[in-house]
N, C-alpha and C positions, 0 to 999 in steps of 0.2 A: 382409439381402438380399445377393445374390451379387454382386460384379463381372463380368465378361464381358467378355475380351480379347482383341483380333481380332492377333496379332502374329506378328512371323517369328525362328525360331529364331537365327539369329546378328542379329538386332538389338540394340544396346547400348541400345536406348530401351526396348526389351519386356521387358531385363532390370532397369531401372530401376522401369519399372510397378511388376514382380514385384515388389522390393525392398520399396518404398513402401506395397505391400499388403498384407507379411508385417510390417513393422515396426508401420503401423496396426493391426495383428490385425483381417483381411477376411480374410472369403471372395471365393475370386476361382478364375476359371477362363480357362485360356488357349488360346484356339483357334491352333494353328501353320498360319501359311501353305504352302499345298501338301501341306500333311496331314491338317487339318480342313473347310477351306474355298477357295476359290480365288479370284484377283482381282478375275473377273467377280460372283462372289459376293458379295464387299466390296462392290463397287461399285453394288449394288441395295442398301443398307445406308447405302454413303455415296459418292454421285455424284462424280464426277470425285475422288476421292482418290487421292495419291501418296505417300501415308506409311503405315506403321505406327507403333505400335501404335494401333488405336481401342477407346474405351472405355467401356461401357454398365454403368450400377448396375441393376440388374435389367433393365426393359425402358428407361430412362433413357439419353440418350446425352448423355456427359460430355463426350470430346471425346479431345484428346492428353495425353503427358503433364505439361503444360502444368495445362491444367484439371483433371485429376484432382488434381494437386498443391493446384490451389487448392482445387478440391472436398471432397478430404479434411481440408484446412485447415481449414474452413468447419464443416467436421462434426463434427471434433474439438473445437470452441470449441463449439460447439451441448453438445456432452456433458460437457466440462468444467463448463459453464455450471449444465447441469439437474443433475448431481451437486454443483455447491455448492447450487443451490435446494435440494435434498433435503437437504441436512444442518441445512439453517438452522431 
């Protein structure tokens, strides 16, 4: 399933996302603020927001990069997990 990232191009946190997506090996797609989408946009998405980046696993909203961190965390040990069940 795809990531989906609602961020702005000189953000140092959108490019942390990115980072963190590419390392996990995701898919991920990044919507640029003022060129994809717009604030009022975001904000029927997610009410009163003042940050970027926001972060949805397919239709799933994760949250910042905060939660994504942990979420990937999470998920990573879920597959480490079923890849040792499978071997045993």
């Amino acid at each position: 399933m795809t990531y989906y990232v609602y961020g702005a191009e000189k953000s140092e946190t959108t490019r942390k996302v990115e980072l963190l997506l590419v390392i996990c090996r995701r898919d991920y797609k990044i919507f640029w603020l003022g060129e994809d989408y717009t604030i009022d946009q975001l904000r029927k998405l997610v009410p009163d927001t003042n940050f970027v980046p926001h972060i949805y696993h397919g239709a799933k909203y994760i949250g910042g990069v905060k939660e994504l961190h942990d979420y990937l965390y999470s998920e990573l040990k879920q597959e480490k997990q079923f890849q040792n069940e499978t071997r045993e």
